[in-house]
Structures are given as structure tokens and as C-alpha cells.
FIMARDO-578549 format. One record per residue (C-alpha): y, x negated, z negated. Coordinates in steps of 0.5 Angstrom, whole numbers, plus 500, padded with zeros to 3 digits. Example, Ala and Ser with C-alpha at 12.3 -4.5 7.8 and 13.67 -1.06 7.14 Angstrom:
BEGIN
491475484 498473486 
end
This chain:
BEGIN
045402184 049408183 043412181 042406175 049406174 050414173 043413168 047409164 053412163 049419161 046415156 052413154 055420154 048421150 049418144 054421142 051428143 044424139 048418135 049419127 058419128 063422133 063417140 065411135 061407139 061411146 067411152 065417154 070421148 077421148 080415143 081418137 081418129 073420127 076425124 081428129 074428134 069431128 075437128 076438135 068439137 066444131 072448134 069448141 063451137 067457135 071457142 065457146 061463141 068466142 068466149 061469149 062475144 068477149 064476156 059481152 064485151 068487156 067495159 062495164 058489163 052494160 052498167 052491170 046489167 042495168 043494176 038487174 032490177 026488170 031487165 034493161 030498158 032504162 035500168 033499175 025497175 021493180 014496181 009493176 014489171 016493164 024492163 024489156 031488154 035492150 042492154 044497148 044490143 046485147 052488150 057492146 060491139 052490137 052484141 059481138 057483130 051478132 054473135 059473130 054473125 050467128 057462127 058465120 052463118 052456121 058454119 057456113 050452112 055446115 059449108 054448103 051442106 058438106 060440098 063433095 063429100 068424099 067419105 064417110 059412106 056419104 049420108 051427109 057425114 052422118 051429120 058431120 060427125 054426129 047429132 052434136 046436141 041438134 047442132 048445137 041448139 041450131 047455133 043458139 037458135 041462129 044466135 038468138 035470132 040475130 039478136 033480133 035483127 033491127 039495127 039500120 044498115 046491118 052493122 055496116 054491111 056486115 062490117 064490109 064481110 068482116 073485112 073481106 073474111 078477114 083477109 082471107 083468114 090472115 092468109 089461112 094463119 100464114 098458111 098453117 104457120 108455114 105448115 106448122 114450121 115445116 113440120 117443126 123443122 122436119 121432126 127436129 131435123 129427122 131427130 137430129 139425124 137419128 142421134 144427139 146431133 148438135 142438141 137438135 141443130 142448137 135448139 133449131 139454130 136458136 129458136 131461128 135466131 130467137 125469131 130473127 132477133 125479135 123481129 129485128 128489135 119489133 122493126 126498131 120500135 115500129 120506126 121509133 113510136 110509129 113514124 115522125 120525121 115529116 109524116 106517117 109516109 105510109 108507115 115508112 113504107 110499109 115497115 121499110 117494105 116488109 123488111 126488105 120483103 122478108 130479106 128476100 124470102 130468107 135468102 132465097 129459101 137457103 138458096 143451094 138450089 132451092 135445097 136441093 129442089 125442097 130440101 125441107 126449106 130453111 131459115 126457121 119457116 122464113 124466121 116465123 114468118 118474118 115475125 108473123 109479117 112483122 105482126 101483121 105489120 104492127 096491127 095495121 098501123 095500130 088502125 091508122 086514123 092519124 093518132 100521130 102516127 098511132 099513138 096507140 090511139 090515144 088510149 083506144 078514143 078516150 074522149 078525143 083530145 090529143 091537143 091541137 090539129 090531128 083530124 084524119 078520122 073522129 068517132 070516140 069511146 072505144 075501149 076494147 083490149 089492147 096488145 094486138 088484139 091480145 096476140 090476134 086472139 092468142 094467134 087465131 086460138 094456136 092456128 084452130 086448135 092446129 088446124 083440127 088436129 094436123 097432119 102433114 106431110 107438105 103436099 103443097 099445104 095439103 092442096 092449099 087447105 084442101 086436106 089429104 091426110 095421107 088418103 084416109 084409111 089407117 084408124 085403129 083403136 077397139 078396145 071393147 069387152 069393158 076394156 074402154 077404147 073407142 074412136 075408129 072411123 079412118 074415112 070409110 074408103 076417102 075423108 081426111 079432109 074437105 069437110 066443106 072447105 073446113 067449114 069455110 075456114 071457121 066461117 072466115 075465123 068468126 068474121 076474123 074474131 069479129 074484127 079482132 074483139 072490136 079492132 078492125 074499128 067501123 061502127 058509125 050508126 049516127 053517132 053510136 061510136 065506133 071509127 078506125 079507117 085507113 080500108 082495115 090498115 091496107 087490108 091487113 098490109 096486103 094480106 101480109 104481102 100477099 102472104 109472103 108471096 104465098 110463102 115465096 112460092 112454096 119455095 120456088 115452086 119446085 125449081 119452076 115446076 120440077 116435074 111436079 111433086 111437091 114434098 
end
């Protein structure tokens, strides 16, 4: 009887991996709207191809492998068996420029499939919301034929869409953190109208003055390890500018007609992003290829010498994990999880991310005879969200994981070494300028455009 009743409950559990949407008729899913479920299992998509790519790149793992006897070309051998496997490409930078670049294109194929799909009536978002088991062996067939893809000019290239990809995707963070302050704020502040008062405005009036102080104090350690007195101009200029960028964008959003044109405006969004920006600020120094003006790089190239002239650029071993790439990875995993389940009210993110959530139809839950609750399809008369334009976000969140796991660091295919360039420093520095102008134009945009709407 047990055996019978763990069969059914694995064919249960299959059609959701086989089924044509999300778990709408299965109780092994957690209840939930279609599209929230739809979300959430693509960004494990993303998560899981993440987790490969680290465990592929962690120091030492190569020397691992070699100790398999009859895998790796070069390795331990066992009498009568040729080692076939190249563990140069399967581990390494090698390795996640090919895993990254498998997510890409599966994400983007997703991309394609799903341009102008307006509800869940469209054949296609059968495919969108369904056929996990079949979606998932396209991502592992695409992953392990880019294993396949011959070295030559293939690093290069792709290192070239990791940073045009990238620059997109630090404006998409800055974008959901806006949102995710502006839903803070609001939430907080409705509560502190409904009751308990000075609780509220003291937990908003700290975490602003939590923000601000640790901005301030990261502005201090950037002029401290990350300037001299004659050199590193650019650093200079680049902290000096973003201060001042950020002062600006904090006065103007407690302007008395900014507040009264978005009253949702204030200084807790202007503090996050004042410390985003000071984030962003710090990650773009720390690929600069002047290791006196990056002592961060003296860790980062271990077999250079700190003695003597500093060159401008010289190829080293790199090792992987440092404290921005850490915070890029804990950013990147908060801003996809929030990406698939929000639900805002701030029409102007809403244009921005092209998602609609108030278009959807209600999704009720249906509690069965068995008394299990299954998800509702809320996207029979509109969809939620682009299911295109989702996509694209995941397809520019592998090329931005792909930078962060091997730190924005250009492959150099003569010498087998990886090189920091000054390209990833000013691509990071203008996305951050960029972005603060994004965020300076949810505030004014009311006062210039008043006869649109915008809350």
C-alpha cells in the first residue's frame, strides 16, 4: 500500500515537471498565483547554473580532478584507459564563460519564444508556465554543448557581451531597489498612520540614518586605501562625483514640491541608493589595473610583484572570491528573488520592467476534495508581467554572473591568464550615473509631466 501510494504521489509531482501550467492542478507545489510559481522555478534555473559555475570555480578543484584516475588529460591514469577529459575547460574561468553562456542563450531562446504574449489563452504560455522536465534537459543540452565550443576567439567575444549585458543588469538592480524602497516606505508609513506612530517613523528614521552613516564611512575608506596624493586622479573623481551626485538626488526628493507632486518620495530610497551607488563605486575601483591605486589587486594577481614600477596591465593568477564580488552575488540573488515575486504599485517601475500587476485577473486559491490547495491561473484575461522582457532580465543576470564569478577580469588566450582593464572600471562608474539619473527622474518626472500619471 505504501509502495502504491508513493507512485501516485510521484505522478502527481510529474505532471507538474510534464504538465502544460505551473502545479494548477498538482498538490505537490506550494499554493500560489501561476505567475509568482512561473517566476520563482526559472530563477532556480538561474540559481542552480550559479551554483555550478561557483563549485567550478573554486581554487583547487582542477588539482581535484586530476587525482580521478582516467579523467583528466594529464592526470592520475589507469593502465589500459586513455584520460579523455580536458579539466582545463571544465574547471576555471573556462568553465563558467561556458555555463554562463548556456543560461544565456536559453533564457534568451525563452526571450524570443514569448515576445507579445498578452495571456495565458496564448498557446505559448502553455510552454511558459509548463514542461519543466523538457525545459530543464534544453538547459543541460545547451550546457553541455558549449562545453564543446573550441577555445579561439570565444572568450573574447563573449567577454565583450558580458560587459555590454552587465550594464544593463546594474541598471535593472537599481531599478528593483528603487522599487523595493518604494514599497518599504510606503508599507511602513501606511502602517504608521493606521497606529503606533513614533514605532514606524523611528524604524524608517534609523535604517535612513543607518544607510547615510554607512555610505558616509565607505566614502571615508575609499579616499583612504584607494587614492594617493599624486595619483589615482580617477578615483578622485569618481568618489568626489558620486558624493556630490548623491547629495543632490537626496535634497531634491525632500523637496516640498517634489512631495507634494510624489508624496511616496523621501530619504530612505535616496539612502539605499546612496549606498548602492557607493557599492557600485567601490567595484569599479577594485578593476582598476593600477594595483597602486587598487591595493585590492595584490591579493587578486599573486604572482606579480608589488616591488619596483607599477605597470598599467600585466596577466596573473587570479584567485576568485574577494569582498565585492561576495556583495555582487548577495545583491544579484535579493534583486532575482524580488524580481519574481513583486508586486508594485509604483506605475513608473511598473513601465520600466514592463510588468503590470494590477492588469491580472484576481487568483483565488481551490481547495480540492482532498482538501489540498492548488495554485489559480490569475492571467486568463492579461499576464502579469512580460514574459519576454523576463526573460531578457535572466538572460542579462547570466552575463552579470558571468563578470561577477571571474571580476570583470578579461581572459587573455596567449597567456592563459586573466587581465583586469580600465573598459570594466568605466562601464561600472556609468552605469552608476546613469542609474542615479534614472532615480532622479522618478522624482521630478511628476513636476515636469503633471498631467501623467505616475503613483
Amino acid at each position: 500500500m505504501g509502495a502504491c501510494m508513493a507512485l501516485c504521489s510521484i505522478a502527481s509531482c510529474a505532471s507538474c515537471l510534464c504538465g502544460s501550467a505551473p502545479c494548477l492542478l498538482c498538490g505537490c507545489c506550494p499554493s500560489s498565483n501561476n505567475s509568482t510559481v512561473t517566476r520563482l522555478v526559472f530563477s532556480f534555473f538561474l540559481l542552480l547554473g550559479t551554483m555550478v559555475s561557483v563549485i567550478m570555480i573554486l581554487p583547487g578543484m582542477e588539482a581535484q580532478l586530476s587525482k580521478i584516475p582516467g579523467f583528466c588529460q594529464g592526470g592520475t591514469t589507469i593502465p589500459g584507459i586513455q584520460n579523455q577529459v580536458n579539466c582545463d575547460v571544465i574547471v576555471g574561468y573556462k568553465s563558467v564563460y561556458r555555463m554562463c553562456f548556456a543560461m544565456a542563450c536559453f533564457f534568451f531562446l525563452f526571450s524570443a519564444i514569448m515576445i507579445r504574449v498578452r495571456s495565458s489563452k496564448d498557446p505559448r504560455a502553455a510552454i511558459q508556465n509548463g514542461f519543466w522536465f523538457f525545459k530543464f534537459l534544453i538547459l543541460v543540452g545547451i550546457t553541455v554543448g558549449a562545453f564543446f565550443i573550441p577555445d579561439g576567439t570565444f572568450h573574447n567575444v563573449w567577454f565583450y557581451f558580458g560587459i555590454v549585458g552587465s550594464f544593463i543588469f546594474i541598471l535593472i538592480q537599481l531599478i528593483l531597489l528603487i522599487d523595493f524602497a518604494h514599497s518599504w516606505n510606503e508599507v511602513w508609513v501606511r502602517n504608521a498612520e493606521e497606529g503606533n506612530t513614533k514605532c514606524w517613523f523611528s524604524g524608517l528614521l534609523f535604517f535612513t540614518i543607518l544607510h547615510y552613516a554607512l555610505a558616509f564611512t565607505a566614502i571615508v575608506l575609499f579616499y583612504v586605501y584607494y587614492t594617493k596624493p599624486d595619483n589615482c586622479t580617477e578615483h578622485k573623481f569618481f568618489i568626489s562625483f558620486n558624493l556630490i551626485l548623491c547629495f543632490i538626488v537626496s535634497v531634491v526628493s525632500i523637496l516640498p514640491k517634489v512631495q507634494d507632486a510624489a508624496p511616496q518620495s523621501g530619504l530612505l530610497q535616496s539612502s539605499i541608493i546612496t549606498l548602492y551607488t557607493m557599492y557600485v563605486t567601490w567595484s569599479a575601483m577594485t578593476n582598476n589595473p593600477d594595483r597602486e591605486c587598487n591595493p585590492s589587486l595584490l591579493s587578486l594577481v599573486s604572482n606579480v610583484s608589488t616591488a619596483g614600477a607599477t605597470p598599467t596591465s600585466s596577466p596573473g593568477t587570479v584567485q576568485w572570491w574577494d569582498a565585492q564580488g561576495i556583495v555582487g552575488l548577495v545583491i544579484f540573488l535579493f534583486c532575482t528573488f524580488y524580481a519574481s515575486i513583486r508586486s508594485s504599485s509604483n506605475a513608473q517601475v511598473n513601465r520600466l520592467m514592463q510588468t503590470e500587476e494590477g492588469k491580472g485577473s484576481e487568483g483565488f486559491e481551490e481547495v480540492a476534495e482532498d482538501g489540498v490547495r492548488r495554485a489559480m491561473d490569475n492571467e486568463e484575461d492579461a499576464v502579469t508581467y512580460s514574459y519576454s522582457f523576463f526573460h531578457f532580465h535572466l538572460f542579462l543576470a547570466s552575463l552579470y554572473i558571468m563578470m561577477t564569478l571571474t571580476n570583470w577580469y578579461k581572459p587573455d588566450t596567449t597567456t592563459q591568464a586573466m587581465q583586469s582593464t580600465m573598459p570594466a572600471v568605466w562601464v561600472k562608474i556609468s552605469s552608476s550615473w546613469l542609474g542615479l539619473a534614472v532615480y532622479l527622474w522618478t522624482l521630478v518626472a511628476p513636476l515636469i509631466l503633471p498631467n501623467r500619471e505616475f503613483s
